[in-house]
N, C-alpha and C positions, 0 to 999 in steps of 0.2 A: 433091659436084660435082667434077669432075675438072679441073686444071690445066692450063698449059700443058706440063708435061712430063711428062703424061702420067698424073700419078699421080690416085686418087680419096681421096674424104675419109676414107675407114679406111686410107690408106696404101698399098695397094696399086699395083703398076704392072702394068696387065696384060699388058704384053708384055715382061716382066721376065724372070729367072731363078727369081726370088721367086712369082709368076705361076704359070707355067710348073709350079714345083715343087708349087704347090700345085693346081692341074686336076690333074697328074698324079697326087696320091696321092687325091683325092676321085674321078677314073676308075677308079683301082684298087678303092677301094671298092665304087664304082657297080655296075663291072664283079662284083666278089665277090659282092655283094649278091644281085646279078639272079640268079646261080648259086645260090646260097643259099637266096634263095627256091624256086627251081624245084623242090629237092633234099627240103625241109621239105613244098611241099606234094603232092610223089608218095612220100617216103618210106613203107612202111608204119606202122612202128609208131606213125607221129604220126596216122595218118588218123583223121580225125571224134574228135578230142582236144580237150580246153580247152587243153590246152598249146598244140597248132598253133596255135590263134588266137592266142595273145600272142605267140609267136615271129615270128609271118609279121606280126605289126601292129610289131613291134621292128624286122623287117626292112626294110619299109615308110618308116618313118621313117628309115631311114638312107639308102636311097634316096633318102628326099626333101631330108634334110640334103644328099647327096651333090650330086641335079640341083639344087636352088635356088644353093648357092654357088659352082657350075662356072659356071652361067649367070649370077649378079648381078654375083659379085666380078671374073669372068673376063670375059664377053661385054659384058654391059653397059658397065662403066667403059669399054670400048674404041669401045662406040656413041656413049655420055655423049659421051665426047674427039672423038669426031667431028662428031658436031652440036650442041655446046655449048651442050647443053638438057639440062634436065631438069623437071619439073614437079611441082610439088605432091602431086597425085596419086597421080604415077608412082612418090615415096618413098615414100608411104604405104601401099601396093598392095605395093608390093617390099618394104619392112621388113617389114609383115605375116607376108608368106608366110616371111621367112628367120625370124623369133621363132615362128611358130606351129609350122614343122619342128622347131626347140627343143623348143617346151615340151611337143609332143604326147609326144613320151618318159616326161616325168613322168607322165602319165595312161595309158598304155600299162602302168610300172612298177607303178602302184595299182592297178588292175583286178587287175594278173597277180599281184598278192601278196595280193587278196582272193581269189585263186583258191588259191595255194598255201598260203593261210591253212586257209582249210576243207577241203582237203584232208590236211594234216596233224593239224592242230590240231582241228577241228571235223569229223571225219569222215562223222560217222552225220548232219549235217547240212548234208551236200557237196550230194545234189542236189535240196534243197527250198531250197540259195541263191537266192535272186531274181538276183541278180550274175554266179552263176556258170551259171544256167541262162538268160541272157541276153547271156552274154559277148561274143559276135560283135555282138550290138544295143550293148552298150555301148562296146565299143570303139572302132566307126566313130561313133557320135554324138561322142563323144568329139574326133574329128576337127574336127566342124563348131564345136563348143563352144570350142577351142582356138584356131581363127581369128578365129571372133566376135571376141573377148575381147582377140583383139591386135590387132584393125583399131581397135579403142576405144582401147584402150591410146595405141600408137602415132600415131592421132589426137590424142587430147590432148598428148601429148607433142610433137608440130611444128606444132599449130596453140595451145593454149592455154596453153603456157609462157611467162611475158610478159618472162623471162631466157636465154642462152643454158647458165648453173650451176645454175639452176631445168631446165631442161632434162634436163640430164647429172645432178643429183638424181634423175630421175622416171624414168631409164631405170637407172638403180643400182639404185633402189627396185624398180624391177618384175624387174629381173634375179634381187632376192634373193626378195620376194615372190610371185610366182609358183607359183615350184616349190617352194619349201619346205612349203607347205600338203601335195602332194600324196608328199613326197618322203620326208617326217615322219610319216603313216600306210603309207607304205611300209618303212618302215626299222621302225615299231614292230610290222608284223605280220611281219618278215622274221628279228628278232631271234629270238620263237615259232618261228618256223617253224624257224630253226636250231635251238633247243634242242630240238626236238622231232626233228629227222633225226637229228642226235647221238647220241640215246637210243633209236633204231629200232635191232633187230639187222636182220643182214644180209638174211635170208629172212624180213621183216615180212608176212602173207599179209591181214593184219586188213583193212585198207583198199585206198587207194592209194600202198602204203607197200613198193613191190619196189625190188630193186637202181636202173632204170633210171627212179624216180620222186624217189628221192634224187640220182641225177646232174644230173637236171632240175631241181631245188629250189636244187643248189649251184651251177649253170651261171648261175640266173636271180638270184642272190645277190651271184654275182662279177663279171657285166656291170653290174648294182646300183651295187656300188661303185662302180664305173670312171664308169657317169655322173653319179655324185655326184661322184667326182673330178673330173673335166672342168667340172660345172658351178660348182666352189669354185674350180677355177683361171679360170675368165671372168670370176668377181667379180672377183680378183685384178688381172686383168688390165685389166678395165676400170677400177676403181680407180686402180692405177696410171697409167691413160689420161689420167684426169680431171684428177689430181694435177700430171702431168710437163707433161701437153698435148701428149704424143709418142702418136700412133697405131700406131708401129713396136711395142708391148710389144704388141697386139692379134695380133700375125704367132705368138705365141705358142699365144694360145689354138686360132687356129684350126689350125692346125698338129696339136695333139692332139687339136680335133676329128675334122679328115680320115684320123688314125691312127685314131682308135676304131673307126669304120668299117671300116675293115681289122682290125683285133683283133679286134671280135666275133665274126664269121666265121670265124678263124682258130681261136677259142677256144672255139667251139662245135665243129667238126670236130674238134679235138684231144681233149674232152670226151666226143663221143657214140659208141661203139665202134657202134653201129648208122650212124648217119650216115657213119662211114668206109667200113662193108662198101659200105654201097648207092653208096655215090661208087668206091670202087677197081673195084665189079662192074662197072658201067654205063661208065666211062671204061676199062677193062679193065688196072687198073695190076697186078691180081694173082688169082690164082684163091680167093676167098674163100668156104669152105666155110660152108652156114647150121651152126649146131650144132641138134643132135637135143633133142626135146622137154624130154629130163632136162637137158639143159644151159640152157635158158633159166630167166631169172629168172621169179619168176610175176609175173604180168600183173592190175592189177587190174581191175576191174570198174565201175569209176568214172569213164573214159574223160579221166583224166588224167595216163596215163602217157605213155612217149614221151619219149628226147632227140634 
């Protein structure tokens, strides 16, 4: 609930500097994202890919991270302070949707590392996966499953916590629990999955195993990390929260949330020498020659290549 001066109860003032700074770098995102996507789903080499599917659902989710906290932290607090209401509900509904843009990440990451799992690792039994030959079915249920889960959640947490430290308990607890389930079969089939690109030479023809199916694997690898970082610095931070009773350590996390968003993007551009050509061709930064047959890497047959 927001104060008299303006501020709301994670601290925020939304017509701050603080405010201000942070719409502005989750529009950057928004902005990069919407681009991003457009570029993934006409590029060629990703077309009717397992890979396009996890990239464009990663994508997805950062857009959604991006609009939910432009609109809750930003718009809202500023309506909150206006009509000095808020309802029951209307938390519940809103927390919801800002934790379910969280966690669906986690389950985006799992899918996609059961896919680069049997692609490296399990080759000759890539397309009799149940997982991977359902991937676009799993992903979006995925979605609705991640909501469920948080409108429960976060119900019991503001209606049957019969303490306000019981409370702050039960949102620690789902912070750490949650993702770690899914975050923990990701990281264990991601481990494989490196050792196995490691040991690939360069012109691997066996599987789905070419130059531009390992860039893909260490792309999907290194944004991995980065949400595992972000999500051990929120423990952090809300920890911290609980401990001081200062909501200001909170400006931290989200702060390298609305960067990750801009980093992804960045860091997939930077990574995909195909996603460059087709962005400098189409915005016309440079006249970029395709290379002749001999020059491409091969391409597998398993329609999981593609950066």
């Amino acid at each position: 609930m927001p104060s008299g001066d303006g501020k709301t109860s994670g601290g925020f003032v939304c017509y701050t500097r603080w405010g201000f700074a942070l719409s502005l770098t989750y529009g950057m995102g928004l902005m990069l994202n919407i681009f991003h996507l457009v570029v993934l789903l006409k590029l060629p080499s990703l077309r009717r890919t397992s890979n396009q599917a996890v990239l464009v659902h990663i994508t997805l989710s950062d857009i959604a991270i991006a609009v939910t906290r432009m609109v809750y932290y930003v718009c809202f607090p500023y309506f909150f302070h206006l009509s000095h209401e808020s309802t029951p509900a209307n938390h519940v509904i809103g927390q919801s949707i800002l934790e379910s843009t969280n966690l669906i990440g986690y389950f985006v990451f799992l899918f996609g590392s059961v896919e680069k799992f049997y692609a490296f690792c399990q080759p000759l039994r890539y397309r009799s996966s149940t997982v991977v030959g359902n991937l676009h079915v799993c992903l979006s249920l995925s979605w609705i499953f991640v909501l469920a889960v948080t409108i429960i959640e976060v119900y019991i947490g503001a209606t049957l916590m019969p303490s306000a430290f019981l409370t702050n308990m039960w949102k620690l607890g789902v912070i750490i629990a949650l993702p770690f389930i899914p975050s923990a079969l990701s990281a264990a089939m991601l481990v494989k999955v490196y050792r196995e690109v490691n040991s690939i030479k360069v012109h691997d023809t066996r599987t789905a195993r070419s130059t531009q199916s390992k860039v893909a694997a260490k792309y999907f690898m290194v944004i991995f990390v980065l949400f595992v970082a972000v999500w051990i610095l929120q423990i952090i931070c809300v920890s911290v929260r609980f401990i001081t009773a200062n909501p200001a350590y909170m400006k931290i996390f989200h702060l390298t949330k609305s960067a990750y968003t801009v980093v992804n993007t960045i860091l997939y551009g930077w990574m995909s020498r195909p996603y460059r050509q087709y962005v400098s061709e189409k915005l016309g930064i440079c006249e970029c020659k395709k290379r002749s047959d001999s020059d491409q890497p091969p391409v597998s047959q398993t329609n999981t290549t593609g950066v």
